[in-house]
C-alpha positions as CSV (number, residue, x, y, z in Angstrom):
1,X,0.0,0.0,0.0
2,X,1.5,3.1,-1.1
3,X,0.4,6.9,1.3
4,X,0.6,9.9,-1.0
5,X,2.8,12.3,0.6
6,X,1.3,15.4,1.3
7,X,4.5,17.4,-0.1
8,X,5.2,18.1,-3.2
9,X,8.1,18.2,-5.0
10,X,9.7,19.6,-8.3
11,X,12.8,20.2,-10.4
12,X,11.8,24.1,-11.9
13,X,13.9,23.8,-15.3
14,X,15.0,26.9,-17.4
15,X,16.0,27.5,-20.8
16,X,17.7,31.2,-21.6
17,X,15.6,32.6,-25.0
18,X,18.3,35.5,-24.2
19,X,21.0,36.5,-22.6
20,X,19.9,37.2,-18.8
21,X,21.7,39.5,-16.7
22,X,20.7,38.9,-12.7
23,X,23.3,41.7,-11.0
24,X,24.8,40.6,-7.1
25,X,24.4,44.8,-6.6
26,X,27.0,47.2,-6.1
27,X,29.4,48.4,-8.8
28,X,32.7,46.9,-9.4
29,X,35.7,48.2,-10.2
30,X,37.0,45.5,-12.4
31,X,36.8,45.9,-15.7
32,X,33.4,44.5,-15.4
33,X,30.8,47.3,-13.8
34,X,27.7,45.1,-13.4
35,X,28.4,41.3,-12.6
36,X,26.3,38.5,-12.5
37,X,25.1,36.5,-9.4
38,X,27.6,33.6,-8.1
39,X,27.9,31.0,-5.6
40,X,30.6,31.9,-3.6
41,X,32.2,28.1,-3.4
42,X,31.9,27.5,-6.9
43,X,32.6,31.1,-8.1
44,X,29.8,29.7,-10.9
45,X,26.6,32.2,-12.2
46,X,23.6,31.5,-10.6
47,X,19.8,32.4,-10.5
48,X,18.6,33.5,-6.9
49,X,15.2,31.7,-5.9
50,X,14.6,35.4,-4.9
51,X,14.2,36.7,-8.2
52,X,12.6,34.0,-9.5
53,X,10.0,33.9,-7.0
54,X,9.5,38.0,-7.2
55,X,9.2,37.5,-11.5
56,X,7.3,34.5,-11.2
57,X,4.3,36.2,-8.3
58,X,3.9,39.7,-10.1
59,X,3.0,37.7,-13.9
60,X,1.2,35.1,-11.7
61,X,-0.9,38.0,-9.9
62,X,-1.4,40.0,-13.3
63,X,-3.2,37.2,-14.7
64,X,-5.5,37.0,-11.4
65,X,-6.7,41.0,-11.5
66,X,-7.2,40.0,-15.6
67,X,-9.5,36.5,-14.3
68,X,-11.6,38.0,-11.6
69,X,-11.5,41.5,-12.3
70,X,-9.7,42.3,-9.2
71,X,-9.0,45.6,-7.8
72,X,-6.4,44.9,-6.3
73,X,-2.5,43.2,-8.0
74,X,-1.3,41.0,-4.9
75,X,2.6,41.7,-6.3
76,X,4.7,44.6,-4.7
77,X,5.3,45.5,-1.3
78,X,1.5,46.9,-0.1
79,X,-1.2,45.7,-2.4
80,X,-2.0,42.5,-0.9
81,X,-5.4,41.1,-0.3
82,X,-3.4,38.4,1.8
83,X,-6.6,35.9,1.0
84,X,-6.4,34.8,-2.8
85,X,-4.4,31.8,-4.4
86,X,-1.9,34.0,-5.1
87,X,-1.2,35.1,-1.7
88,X,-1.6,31.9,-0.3
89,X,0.7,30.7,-2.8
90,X,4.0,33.2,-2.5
91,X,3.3,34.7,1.1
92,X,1.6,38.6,2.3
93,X,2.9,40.7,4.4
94,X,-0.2,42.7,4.9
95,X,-0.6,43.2,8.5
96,X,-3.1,41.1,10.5
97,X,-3.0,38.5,7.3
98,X,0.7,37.8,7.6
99,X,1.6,34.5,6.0
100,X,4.8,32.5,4.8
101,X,4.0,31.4,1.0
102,X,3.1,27.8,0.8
103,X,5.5,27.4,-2.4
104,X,9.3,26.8,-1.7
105,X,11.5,28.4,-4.3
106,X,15.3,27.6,-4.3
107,X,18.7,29.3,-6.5
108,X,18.8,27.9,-10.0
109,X,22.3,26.2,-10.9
110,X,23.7,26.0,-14.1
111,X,23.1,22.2,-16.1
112,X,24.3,22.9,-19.6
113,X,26.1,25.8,-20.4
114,X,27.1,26.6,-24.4
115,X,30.3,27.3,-25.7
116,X,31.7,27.7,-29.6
117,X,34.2,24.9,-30.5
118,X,36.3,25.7,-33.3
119,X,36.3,21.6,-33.9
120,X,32.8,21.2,-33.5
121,X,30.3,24.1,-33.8
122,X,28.1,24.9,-31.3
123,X,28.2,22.8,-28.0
124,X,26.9,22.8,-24.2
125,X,29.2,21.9,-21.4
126,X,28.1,20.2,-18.6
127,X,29.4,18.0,-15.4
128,X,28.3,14.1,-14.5
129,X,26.2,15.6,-11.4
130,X,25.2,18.5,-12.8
131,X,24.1,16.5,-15.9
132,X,22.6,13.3,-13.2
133,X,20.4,16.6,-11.9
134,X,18.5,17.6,-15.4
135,X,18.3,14.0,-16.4
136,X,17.0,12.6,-12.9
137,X,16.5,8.9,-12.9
138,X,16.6,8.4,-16.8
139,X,20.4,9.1,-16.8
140,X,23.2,6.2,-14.3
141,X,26.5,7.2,-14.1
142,X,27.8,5.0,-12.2
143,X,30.3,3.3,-14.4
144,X,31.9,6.8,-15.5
145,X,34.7,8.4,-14.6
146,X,34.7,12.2,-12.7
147,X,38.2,12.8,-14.3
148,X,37.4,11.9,-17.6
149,X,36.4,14.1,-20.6
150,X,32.9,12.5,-22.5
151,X,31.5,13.7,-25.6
152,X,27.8,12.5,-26.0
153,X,28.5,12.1,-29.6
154,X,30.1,9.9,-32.0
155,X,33.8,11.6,-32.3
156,X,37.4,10.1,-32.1
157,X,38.9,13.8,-32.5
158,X,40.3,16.5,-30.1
159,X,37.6,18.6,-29.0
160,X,37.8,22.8,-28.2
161,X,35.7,24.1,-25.8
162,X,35.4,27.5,-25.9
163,X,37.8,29.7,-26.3
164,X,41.4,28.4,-24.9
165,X,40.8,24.5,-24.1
166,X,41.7,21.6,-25.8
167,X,40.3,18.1,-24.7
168,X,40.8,14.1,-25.5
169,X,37.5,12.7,-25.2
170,X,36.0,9.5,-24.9
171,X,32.5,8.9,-27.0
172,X,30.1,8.3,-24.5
173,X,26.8,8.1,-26.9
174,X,24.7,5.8,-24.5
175,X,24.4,8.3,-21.8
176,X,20.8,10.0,-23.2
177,X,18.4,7.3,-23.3
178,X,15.3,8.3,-26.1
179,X,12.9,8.6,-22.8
180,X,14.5,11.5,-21.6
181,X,15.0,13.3,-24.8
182,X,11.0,13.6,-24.7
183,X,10.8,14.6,-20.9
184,X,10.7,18.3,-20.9
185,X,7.1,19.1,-22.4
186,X,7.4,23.4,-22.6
187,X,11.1,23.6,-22.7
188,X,11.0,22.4,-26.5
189,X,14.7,24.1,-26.8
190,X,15.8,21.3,-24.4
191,X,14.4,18.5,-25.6
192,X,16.3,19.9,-29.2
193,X,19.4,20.1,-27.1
194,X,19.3,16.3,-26.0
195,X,18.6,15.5,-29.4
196,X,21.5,16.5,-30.7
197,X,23.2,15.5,-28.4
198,X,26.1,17.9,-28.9
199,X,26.7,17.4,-25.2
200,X,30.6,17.4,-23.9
201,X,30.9,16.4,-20.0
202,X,33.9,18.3,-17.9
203,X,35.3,17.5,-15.0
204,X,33.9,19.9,-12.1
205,X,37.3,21.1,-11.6
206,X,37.2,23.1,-15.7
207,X,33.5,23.7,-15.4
208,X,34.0,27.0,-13.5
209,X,36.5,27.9,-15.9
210,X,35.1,27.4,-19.1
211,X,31.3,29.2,-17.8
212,X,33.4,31.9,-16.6
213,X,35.6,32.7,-19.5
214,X,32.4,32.6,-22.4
215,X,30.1,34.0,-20.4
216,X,28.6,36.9,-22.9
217,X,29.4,40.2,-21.8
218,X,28.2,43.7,-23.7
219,X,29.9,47.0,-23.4
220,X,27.0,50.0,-23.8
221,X,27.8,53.8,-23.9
222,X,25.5,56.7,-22.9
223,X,24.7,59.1,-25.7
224,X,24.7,62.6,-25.4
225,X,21.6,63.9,-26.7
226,X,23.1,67.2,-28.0
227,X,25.8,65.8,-29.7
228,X,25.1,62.3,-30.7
229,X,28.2,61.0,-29.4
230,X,29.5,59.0,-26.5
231,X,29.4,61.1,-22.8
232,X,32.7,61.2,-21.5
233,X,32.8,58.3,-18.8
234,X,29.7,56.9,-20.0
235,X,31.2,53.5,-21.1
236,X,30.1,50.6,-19.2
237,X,30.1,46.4,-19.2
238,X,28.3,44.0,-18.0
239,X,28.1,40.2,-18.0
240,X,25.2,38.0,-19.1
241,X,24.0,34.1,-18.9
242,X,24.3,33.5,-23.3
243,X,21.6,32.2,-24.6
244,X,20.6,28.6,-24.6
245,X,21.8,28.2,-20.9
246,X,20.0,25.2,-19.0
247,X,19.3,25.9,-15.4
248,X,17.6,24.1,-12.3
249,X,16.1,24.5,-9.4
250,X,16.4,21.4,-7.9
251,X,13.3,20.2,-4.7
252,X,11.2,23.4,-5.5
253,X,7.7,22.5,-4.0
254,X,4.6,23.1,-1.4
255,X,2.7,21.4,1.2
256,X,-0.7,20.7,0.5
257,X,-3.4,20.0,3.2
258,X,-7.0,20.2,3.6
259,X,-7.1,24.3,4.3
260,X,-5.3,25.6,1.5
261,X,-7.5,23.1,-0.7
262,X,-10.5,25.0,0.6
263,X,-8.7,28.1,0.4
264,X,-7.8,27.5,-3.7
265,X,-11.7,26.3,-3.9
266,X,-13.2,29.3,-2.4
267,X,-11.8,31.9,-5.3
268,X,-12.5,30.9,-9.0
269,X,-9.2,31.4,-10.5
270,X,-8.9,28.4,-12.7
271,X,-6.1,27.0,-10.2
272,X,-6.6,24.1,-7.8
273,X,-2.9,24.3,-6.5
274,X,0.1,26.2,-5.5
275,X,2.1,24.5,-8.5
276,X,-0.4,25.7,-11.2
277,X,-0.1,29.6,-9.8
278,X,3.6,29.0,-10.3
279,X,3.8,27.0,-13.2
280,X,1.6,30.6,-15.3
281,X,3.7,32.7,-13.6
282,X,6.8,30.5,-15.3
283,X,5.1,30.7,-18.5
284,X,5.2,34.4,-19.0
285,X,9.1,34.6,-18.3
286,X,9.0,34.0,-21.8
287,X,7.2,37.3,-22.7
288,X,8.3,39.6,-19.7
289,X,11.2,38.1,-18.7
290,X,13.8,37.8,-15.5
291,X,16.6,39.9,-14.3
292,X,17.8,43.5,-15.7
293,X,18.2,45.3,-18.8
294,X,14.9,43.5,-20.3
295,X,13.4,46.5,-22.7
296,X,17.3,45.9,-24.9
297,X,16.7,42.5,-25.5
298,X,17.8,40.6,-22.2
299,X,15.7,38.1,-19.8
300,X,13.5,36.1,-21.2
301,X,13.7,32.0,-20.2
302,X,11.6,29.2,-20.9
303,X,10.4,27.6,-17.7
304,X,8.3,24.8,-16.1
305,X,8.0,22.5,-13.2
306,X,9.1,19.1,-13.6
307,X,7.2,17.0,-11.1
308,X,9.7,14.6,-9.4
309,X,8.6,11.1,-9.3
């Protein structure tokens, strides 16, 4: 006899549609003003579950006001009815209503990352757990090596990756099983990617290196609107996540018991859980986007929840 557990649990996987620019704050003075986010053991780029939660609530509380013809948008700092699905779902701090969110959101780590190889064309760069995370139980690893260089294609040639490295590499074309190439419904760019299969795995010990030397950075310059030209000291760089970046976020999820069912019941919003408020306000990443500098063409993701089995 099997007990369904009251908690739910899910990998929240992301595709980059562009580059996406998620700043730590402050202002460098490297040669890099505006950096990206990074784990401080890893020095790797990384998603905080803070912005993804704070993107994910404000499209997920837009398309509330639209279905019930709210007064009120349950996103921002005040306007909080502290009752509704979407409330109940991220948290409210509106006084005398005060409530944790039921949803758990977590940082979003980098799976496959893409690089240019001047052997092979375009390729994404990954790590055996890294890679065991995005594939879940449809990928063992068990008999490979953590030392050893893989290509998930049929190659008996040197491989570059990126910009300065050089590998040997052992075909390893049995590692993507057909199930898994199927598994990720909405993220259609992933599914294309596991296709391919123009997958190399690193050792963890290069991975840092390689995201952190191709990571996409733009130089912009303020204009001055008398002149046309550059300001003087209005040069400044930042770094982005390049497109066609894989993320997770692995044990994202919510607890749900007989209130909050009730709760969800009460308001007719079309949702019956915590997952499907999340899971529209993932789906319009892809039209408003995460992170900074959206309106020039940065932020937008493909994203969805992966139930774990």
């Amino acid at each position: 006899m099997t007990t369904e557990l009251p908690y739910k649990p899910y990998d929240m996987i992301m595709c980059c549609l562009d580059p996406v620019h998620t700043g730590k704050g402050g202002v460098e003075t490297g040669y890099i003003d505006s950096e990206i986010l990074r784990e401080p053991g890893t020095n790797l780029p990384k998603i905080s579950g803070k912005a993804i939660k704070g993107m994910c609530r404000t499209n997920a509380a837009q398309v509330y006001q639209v279905r019930t013809n709210s007064a009120l948008l349950c996103a921002g700092k005040d306007n909080h009815c502290g009752e509704c699905p979407v409330c109940q779902t991220f948290g409210t701090p509106k006084q005398g209503k005060e409530t944790m969110g039921t949803f758990r959101f977590n940082d979003a780590h980098i799976s496959l990352f893409p690089v240019y190889s001047y052997t092979h064309g375009p390729l994404w760069v990954t790590t055996l757990d890294r890679f065991e995370m995005l594939a879940g139980p449809d990928f063992e690893y068990s008999d490979f090596l953590t030392d050893t260089v893989y290509a998930l294609f049929e190659t008996h040639d040197k491989i570059s990756v990126g910009k300065r490295l050089f590998f040997d590499v052992k075909p390893a074309t049995e590692m993507i099983s057909p199930k898994l190439t199927e598994s990720f419904g909405s993220c259609s760019q992933i599914n294309k990617i596991l296709k391919n299969k123009k997958i190399v795995v690193v050792p963890g010990s290069v991975f840092s290196k390689i995201v952190n030397e191709n990571l996409e950075i733009r130089t912009s310059v303020s204009i001055d609107p008398l002149t046309g030209t550059a300001q003087d000291s209005g040069l400044y760089t930042y770094e982005a996540l390049p497109m066609g970046t894989v993320l997770i976020s692995g044990q994202a999820g919510y607890l749900m018991d007989t209130d909050l069912k009730k709760t969800f019941q009460a308001f007719e919003s079309g949702w019956q859980t915590p997952a499907q408020v999340v899971n529209q306000g993932l789906a319009l990443c892809a039209v408003t986007g995460l992170g900074g500098m959206k309106t020039p063409g940065f932020g937008r993701m493909n994203m969805m929840l992966k139930e774990i089995q």
